[in-house]
Short mmCIF file of the C-alpha atoms (twelve columns), coordinates in Angstrom:
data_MODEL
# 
_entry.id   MODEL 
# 
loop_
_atom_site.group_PDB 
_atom_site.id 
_atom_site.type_symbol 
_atom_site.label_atom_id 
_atom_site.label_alt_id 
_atom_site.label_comp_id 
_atom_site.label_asym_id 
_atom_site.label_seq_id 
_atom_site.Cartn_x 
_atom_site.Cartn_y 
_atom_site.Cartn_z 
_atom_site.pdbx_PDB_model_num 
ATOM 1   C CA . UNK A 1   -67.700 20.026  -32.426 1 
ATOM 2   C CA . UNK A 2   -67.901 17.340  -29.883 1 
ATOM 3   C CA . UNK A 3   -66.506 13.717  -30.552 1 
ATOM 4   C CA . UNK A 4   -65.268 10.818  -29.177 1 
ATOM 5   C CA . UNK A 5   -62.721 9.294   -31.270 1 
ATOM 6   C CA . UNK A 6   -62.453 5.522   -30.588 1 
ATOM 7   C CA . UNK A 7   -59.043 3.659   -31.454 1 
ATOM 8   C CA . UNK A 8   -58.637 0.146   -33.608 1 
ATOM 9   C CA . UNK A 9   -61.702 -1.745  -32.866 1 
ATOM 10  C CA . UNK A 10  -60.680 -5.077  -34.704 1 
ATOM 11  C CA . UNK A 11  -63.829 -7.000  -34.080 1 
ATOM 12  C CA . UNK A 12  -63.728 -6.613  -30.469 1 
ATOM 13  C CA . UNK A 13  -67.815 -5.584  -29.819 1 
ATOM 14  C CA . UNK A 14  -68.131 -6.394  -26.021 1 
ATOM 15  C CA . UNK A 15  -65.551 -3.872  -25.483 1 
ATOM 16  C CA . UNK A 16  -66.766 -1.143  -28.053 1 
ATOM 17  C CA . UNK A 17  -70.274 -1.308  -25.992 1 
ATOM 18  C CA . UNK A 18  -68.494 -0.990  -22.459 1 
ATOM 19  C CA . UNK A 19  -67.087 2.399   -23.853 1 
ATOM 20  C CA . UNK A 20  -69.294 4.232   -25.722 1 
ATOM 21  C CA . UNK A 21  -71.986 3.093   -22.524 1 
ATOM 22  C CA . UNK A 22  -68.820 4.846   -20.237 1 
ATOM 23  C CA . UNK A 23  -68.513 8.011   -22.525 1 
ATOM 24  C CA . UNK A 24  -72.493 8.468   -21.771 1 
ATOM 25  C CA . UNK A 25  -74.070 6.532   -24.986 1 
ATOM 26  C CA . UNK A 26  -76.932 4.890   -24.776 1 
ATOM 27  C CA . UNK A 27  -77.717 1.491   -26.973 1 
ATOM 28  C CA . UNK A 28  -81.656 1.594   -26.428 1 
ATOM 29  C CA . UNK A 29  -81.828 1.627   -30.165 1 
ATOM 30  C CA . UNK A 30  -79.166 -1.173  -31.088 1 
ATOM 31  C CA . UNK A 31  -76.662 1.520   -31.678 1 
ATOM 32  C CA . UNK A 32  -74.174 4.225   -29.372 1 
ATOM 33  C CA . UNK A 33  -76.218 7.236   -29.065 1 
ATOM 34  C CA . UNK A 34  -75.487 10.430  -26.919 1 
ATOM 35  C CA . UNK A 35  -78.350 12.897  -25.368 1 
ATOM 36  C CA . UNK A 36  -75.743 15.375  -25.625 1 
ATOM 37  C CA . UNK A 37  -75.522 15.163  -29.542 1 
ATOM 38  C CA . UNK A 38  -71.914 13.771  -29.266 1 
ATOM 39  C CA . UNK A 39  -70.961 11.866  -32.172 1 
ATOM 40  C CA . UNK A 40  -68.125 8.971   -32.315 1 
ATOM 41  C CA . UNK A 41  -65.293 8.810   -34.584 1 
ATOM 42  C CA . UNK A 42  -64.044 5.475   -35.955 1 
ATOM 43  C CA . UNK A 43  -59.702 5.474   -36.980 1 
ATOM 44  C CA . UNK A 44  -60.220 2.268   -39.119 1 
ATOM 45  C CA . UNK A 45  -59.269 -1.500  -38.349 1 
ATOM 46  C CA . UNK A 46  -62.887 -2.163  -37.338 1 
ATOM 47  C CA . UNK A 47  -62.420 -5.801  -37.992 1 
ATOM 48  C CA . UNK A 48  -60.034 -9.098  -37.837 1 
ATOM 49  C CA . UNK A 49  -58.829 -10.748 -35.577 1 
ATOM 50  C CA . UNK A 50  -61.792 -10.699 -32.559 1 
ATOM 51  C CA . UNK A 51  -64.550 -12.268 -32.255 1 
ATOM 52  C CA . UNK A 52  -67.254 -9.940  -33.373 1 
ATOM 53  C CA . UNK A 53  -66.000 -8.266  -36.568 1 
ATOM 54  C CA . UNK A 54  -69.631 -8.446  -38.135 1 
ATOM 55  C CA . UNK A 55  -71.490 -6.932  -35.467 1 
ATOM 56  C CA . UNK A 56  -68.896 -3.929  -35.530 1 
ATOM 57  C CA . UNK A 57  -69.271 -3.387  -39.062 1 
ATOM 58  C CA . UNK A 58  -73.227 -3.790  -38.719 1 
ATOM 59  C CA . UNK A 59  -73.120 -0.832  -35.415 1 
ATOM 60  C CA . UNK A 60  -70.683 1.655   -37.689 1 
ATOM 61  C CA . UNK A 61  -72.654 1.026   -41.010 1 
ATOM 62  C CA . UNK A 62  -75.861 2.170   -38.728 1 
ATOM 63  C CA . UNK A 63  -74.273 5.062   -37.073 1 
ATOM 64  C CA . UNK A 64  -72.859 6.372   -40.359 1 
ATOM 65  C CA . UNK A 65  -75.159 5.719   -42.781 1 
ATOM 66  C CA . UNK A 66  -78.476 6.080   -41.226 1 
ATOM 67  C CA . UNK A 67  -78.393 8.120   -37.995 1 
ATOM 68  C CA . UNK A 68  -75.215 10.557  -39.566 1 
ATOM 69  C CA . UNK A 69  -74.062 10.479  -35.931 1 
ATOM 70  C CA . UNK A 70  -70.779 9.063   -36.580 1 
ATOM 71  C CA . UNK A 71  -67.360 9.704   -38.513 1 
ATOM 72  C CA . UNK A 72  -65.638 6.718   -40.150 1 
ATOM 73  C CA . UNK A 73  -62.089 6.514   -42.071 1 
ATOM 74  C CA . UNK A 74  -60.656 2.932   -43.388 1 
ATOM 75  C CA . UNK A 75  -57.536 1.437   -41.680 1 
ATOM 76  C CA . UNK A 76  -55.095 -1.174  -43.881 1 
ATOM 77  C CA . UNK A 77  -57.400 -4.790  -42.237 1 
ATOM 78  C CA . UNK A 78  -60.806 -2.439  -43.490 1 
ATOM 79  C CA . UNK A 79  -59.018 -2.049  -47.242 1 
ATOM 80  C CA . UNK A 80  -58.400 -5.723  -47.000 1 
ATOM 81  C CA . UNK A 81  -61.646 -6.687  -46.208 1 
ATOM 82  C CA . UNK A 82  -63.082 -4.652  -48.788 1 
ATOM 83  C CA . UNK A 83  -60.961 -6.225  -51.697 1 
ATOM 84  C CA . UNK A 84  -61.863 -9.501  -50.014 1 
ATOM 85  C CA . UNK A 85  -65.573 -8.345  -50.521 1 
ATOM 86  C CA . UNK A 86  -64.762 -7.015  -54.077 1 
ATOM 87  C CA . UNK A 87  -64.161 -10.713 -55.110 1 
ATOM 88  C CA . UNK A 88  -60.520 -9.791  -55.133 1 
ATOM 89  C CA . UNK A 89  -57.450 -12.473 -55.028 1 
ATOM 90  C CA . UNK A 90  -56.450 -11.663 -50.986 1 
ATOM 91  C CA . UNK A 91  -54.393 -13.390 -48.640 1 
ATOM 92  C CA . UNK A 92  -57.133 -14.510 -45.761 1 
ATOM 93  C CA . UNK A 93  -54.288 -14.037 -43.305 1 
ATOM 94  C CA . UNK A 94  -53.405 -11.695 -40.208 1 
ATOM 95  C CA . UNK A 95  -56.943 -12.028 -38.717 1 
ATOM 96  C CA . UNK A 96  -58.590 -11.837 -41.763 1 
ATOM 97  C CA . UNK A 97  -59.478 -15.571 -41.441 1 
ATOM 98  C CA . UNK A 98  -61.669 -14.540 -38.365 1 
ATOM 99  C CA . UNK A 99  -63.673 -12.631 -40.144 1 
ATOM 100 C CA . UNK A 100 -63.953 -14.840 -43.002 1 
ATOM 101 C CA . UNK A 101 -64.991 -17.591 -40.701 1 
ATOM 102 C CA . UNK A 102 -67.552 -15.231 -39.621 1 
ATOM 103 C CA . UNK A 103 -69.250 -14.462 -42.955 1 
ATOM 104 C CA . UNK A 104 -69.240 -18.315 -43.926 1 
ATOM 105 C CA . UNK A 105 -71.005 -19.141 -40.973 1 
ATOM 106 C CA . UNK A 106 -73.747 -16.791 -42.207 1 
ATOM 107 C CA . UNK A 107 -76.873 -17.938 -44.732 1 
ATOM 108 C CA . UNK A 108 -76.666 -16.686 -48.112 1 
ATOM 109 C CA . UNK A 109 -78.878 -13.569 -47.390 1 
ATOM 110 C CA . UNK A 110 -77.247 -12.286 -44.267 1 
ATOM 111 C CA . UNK A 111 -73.911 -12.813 -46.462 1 
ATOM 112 C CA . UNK A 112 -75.375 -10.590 -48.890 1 
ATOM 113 C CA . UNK A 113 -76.347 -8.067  -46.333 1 
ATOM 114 C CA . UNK A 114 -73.183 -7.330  -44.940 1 
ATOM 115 C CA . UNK A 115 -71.324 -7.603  -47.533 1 
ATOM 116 C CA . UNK A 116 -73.078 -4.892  -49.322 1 
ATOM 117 C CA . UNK A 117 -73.291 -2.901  -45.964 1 
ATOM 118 C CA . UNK A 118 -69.678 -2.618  -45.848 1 
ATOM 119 C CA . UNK A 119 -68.981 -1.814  -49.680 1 
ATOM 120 C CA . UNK A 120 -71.023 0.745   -48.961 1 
ATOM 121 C CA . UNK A 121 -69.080 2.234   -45.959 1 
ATOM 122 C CA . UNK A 122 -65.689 1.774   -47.124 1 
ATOM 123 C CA . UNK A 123 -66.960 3.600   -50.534 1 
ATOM 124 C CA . UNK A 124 -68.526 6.257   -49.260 1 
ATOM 125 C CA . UNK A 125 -65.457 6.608   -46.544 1 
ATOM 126 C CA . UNK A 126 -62.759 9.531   -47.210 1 
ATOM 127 C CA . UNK A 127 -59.064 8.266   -46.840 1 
ATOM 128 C CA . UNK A 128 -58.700 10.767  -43.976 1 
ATOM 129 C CA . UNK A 129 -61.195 13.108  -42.053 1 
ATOM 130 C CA . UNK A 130 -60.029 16.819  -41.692 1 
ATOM 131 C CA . UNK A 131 -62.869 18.083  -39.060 1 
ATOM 132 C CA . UNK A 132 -63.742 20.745  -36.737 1 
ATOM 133 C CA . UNK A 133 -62.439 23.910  -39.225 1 
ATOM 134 C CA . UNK A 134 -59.218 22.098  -40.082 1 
ATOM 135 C CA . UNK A 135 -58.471 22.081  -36.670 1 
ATOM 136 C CA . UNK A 136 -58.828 17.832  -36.309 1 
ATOM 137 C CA . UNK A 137 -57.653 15.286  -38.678 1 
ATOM 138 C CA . UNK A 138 -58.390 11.766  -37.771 1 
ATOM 139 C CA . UNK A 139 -56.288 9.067   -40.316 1 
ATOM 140 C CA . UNK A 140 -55.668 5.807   -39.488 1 
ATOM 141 C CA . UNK A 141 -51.902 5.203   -39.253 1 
ATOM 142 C CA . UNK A 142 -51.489 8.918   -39.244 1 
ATOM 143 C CA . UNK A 143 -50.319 12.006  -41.966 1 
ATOM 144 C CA . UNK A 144 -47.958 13.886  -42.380 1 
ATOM 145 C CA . UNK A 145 -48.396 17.786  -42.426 1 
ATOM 146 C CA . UNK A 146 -47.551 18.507  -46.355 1 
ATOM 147 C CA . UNK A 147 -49.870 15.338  -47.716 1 
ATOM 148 C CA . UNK A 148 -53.462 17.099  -46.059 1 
ATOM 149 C CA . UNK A 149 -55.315 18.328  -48.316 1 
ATOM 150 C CA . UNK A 150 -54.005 15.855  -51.125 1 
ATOM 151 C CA . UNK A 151 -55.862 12.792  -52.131 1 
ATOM 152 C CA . UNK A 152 -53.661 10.174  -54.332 1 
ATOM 153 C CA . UNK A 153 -51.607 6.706   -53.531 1 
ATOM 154 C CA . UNK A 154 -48.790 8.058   -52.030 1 
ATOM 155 C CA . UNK A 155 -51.314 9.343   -49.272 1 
ATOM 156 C CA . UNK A 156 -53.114 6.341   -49.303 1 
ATOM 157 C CA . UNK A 157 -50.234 4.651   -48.529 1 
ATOM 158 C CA . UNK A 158 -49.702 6.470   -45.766 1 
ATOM 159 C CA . UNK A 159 -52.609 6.932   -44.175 1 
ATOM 160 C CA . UNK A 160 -53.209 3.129   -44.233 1 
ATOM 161 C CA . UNK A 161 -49.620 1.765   -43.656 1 
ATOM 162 C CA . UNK A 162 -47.902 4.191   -41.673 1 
ATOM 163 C CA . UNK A 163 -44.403 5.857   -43.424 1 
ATOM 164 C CA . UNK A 164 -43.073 2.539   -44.472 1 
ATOM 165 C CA . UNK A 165 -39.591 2.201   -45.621 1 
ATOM 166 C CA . UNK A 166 -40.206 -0.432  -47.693 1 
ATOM 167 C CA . UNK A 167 -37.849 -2.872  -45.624 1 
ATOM 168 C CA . UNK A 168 -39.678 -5.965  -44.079 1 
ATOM 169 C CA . UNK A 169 -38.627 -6.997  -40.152 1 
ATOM 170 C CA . UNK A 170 -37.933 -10.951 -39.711 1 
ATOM 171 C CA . UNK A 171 -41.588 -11.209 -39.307 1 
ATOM 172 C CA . UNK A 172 -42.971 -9.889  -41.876 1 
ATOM 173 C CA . UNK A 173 -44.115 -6.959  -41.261 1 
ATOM 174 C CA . UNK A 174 -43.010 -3.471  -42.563 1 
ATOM 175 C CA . UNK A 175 -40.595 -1.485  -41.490 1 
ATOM 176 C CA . UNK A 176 -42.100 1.815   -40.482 1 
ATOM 177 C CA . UNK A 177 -40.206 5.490   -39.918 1 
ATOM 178 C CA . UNK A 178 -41.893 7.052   -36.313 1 
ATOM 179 C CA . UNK A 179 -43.462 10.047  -38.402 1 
ATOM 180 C CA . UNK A 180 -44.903 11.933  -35.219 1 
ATOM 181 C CA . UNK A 181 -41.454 11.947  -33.931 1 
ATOM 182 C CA . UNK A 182 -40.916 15.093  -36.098 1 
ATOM 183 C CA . UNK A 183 -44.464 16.510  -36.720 1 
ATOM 184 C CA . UNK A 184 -44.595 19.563  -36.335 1 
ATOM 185 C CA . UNK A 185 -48.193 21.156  -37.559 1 
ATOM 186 C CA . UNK A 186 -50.889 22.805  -36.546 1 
ATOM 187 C CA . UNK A 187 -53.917 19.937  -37.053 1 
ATOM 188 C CA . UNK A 188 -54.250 17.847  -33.830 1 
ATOM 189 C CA . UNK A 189 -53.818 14.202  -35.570 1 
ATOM 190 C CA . UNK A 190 -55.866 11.601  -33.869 1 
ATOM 191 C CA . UNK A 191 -54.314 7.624   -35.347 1 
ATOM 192 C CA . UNK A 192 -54.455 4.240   -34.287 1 
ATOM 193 C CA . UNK A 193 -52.434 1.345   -36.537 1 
ATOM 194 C CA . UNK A 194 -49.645 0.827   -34.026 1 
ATOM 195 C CA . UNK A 195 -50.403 -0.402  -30.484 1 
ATOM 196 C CA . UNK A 196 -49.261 0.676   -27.898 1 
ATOM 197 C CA . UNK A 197 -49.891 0.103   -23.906 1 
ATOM 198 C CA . UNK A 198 -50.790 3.740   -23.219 1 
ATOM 199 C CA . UNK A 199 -52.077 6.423   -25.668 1 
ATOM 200 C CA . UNK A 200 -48.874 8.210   -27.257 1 
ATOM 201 C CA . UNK A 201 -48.979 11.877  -27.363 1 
ATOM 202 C CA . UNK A 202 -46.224 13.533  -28.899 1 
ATOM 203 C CA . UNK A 203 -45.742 16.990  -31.132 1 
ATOM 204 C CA . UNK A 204 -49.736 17.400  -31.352 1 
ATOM 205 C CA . UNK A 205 -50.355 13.436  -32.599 1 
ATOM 206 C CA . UNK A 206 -52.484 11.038  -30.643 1 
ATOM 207 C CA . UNK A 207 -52.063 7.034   -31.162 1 
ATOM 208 C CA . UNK A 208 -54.770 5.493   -29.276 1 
ATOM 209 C CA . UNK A 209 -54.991 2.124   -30.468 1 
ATOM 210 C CA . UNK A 210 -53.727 0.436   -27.571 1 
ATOM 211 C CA . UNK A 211 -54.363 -2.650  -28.235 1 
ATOM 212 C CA . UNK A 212 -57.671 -3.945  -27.528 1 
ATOM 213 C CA . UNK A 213 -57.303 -7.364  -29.845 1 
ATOM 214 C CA . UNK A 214 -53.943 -7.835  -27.764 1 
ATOM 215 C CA . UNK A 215 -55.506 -7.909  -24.592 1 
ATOM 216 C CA . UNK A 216 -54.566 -4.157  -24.283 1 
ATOM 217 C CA . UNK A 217 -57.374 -1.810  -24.087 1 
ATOM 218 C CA . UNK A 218 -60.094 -0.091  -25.934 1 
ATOM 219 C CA . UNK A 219 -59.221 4.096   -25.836 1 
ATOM 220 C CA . UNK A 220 -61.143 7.047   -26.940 1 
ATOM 221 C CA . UNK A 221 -60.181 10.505  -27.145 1 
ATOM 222 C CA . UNK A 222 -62.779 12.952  -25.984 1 
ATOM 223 C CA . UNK A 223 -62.586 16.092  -27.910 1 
ATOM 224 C CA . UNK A 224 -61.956 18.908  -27.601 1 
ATOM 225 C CA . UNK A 225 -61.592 18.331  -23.797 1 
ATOM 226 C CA . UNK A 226 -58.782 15.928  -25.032 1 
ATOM 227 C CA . UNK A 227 -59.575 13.801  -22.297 1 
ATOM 228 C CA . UNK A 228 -59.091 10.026  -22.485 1 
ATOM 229 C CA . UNK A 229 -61.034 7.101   -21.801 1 
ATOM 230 C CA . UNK A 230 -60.314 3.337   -21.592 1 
ATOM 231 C CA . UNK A 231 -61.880 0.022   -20.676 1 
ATOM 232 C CA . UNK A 232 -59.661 -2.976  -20.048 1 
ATOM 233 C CA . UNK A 233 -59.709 -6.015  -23.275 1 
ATOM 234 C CA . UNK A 234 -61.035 -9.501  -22.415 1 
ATOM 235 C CA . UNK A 235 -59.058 -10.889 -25.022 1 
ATOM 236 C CA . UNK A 236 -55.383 -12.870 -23.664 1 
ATOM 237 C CA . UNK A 237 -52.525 -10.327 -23.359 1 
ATOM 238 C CA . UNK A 238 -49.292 -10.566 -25.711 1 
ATOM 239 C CA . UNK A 239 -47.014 -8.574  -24.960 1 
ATOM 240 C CA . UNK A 240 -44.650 -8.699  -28.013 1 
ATOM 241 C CA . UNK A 241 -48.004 -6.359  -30.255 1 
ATOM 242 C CA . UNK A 242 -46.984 -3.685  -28.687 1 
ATOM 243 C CA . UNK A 243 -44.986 -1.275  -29.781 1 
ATOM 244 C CA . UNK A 244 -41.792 0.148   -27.997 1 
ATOM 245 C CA . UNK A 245 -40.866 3.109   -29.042 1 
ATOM 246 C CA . UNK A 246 -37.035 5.121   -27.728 1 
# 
């Protein structure tokens, strides 16, 4: 199997299309497409925040559900969006209001259209992709060994939030345990959720959102030549995103 696993997009097109056209995809057909047969992996977080949430979700819904030349799995902002879709009461905070702003800007139809477009992907979506004869697993804020192969909230939880403690920092936002600190399995687990300024490869776990919507950049892993590839954001840099880790 040959894939190129792209980190935490959140709405951040221009760069998506510098990277996939770097990895050797071509967009003569609207979409990334490889004359090798290489398909793209998405880690979730597709949207909020940047400036082009829709036309991410339009590219991914294309790739997946009509050419099959693509593997998608939800992040926490894609569970959001979907209970936002859903007609659900959600907060339209934490770069959720970009997107928002987005779909209100559209005409009833087009609303219509992409709404149902991305039902449709987060639906069909599995909370985690085990790939490549168990070999890969690709889940958005990561897994621990023991909870593959299971399918309930607890994993959920996890593979959308990370291993939070339940504690909240002064911010806000959750506390979170560093879980690939002490993996220790077999799978090669390919994550996003946390930024970070340089991919973090530790114990056989990958974190490769580095930050794009930060003014970081956009990274894919290549497998299985486990070879990474970046282009530079052209959003403003802030520094405080990223995570430091001992």
């Amino acid at each position: 199997m040959k894939i190129d696993i792209i980190g935490d997009i959140h709405g951040c097109f221009q760069e998506l299309k510098e990277l996939t056209s770097l990895l050797g995809y071509s967009w003569d057909k609207g979409v990334p497409l490889h004359p090798e047969n290489r398909v793209l992996g998405f880690v979730g977080d597709l949207t909020d925040r940047g400036p082009q949430s829709l036309r991410v979700i339009e590219v991914v819904w294309k790739l997946v559900m009509e050419y099959k030349k693509a593997y998608y799995t939800p992040g926490n902002h894609c569970n959001k969006l979907y209970r936002f879709f859903l007609g659900n009461k959600v907060q339209i905070t934490h770069g959720l209001e970009t997107t928002v702003a987005e779909y209100e800007s559209l005409s009833k139809r087009e609303r219509e259209s992409i709404r149902k477009k991305f039902i449709t992907l987060y639906e069909q979506a599995p909370l985690y992709l085990v790939l490549d004869n168990n070999k890969l697993v690709i889940a958005h804020a990561g897994i621990k060994q023991e909870l593959i192969g299971m399918n309930n909230e607890k994993v959920k939880k996890f593979v959308l939030y990370g291993d939070i403690t339940g504690e909240k920092h002064p911010d806000g936002s959750p506390v979170r345990r560093d879980w690939a600190k002490t993996y220790n399995g077999d799978y090669i687990i390919v994550y996003g959720h946390t930024p970070v300024k340089q991919p973090r490869i530790i114990n056989n776990t990958y974190n490769i959102d580095t930050g794009v919507v930060f003014g970081g950049s956009l990274t894919a892993l290549r497998y299985p030549e486990m070879q990474m590839v970046s282009v530079p954001s052209t959003m403003p840099y802030i520094e405080e995103k990223f995570k430091k880790f001992d």
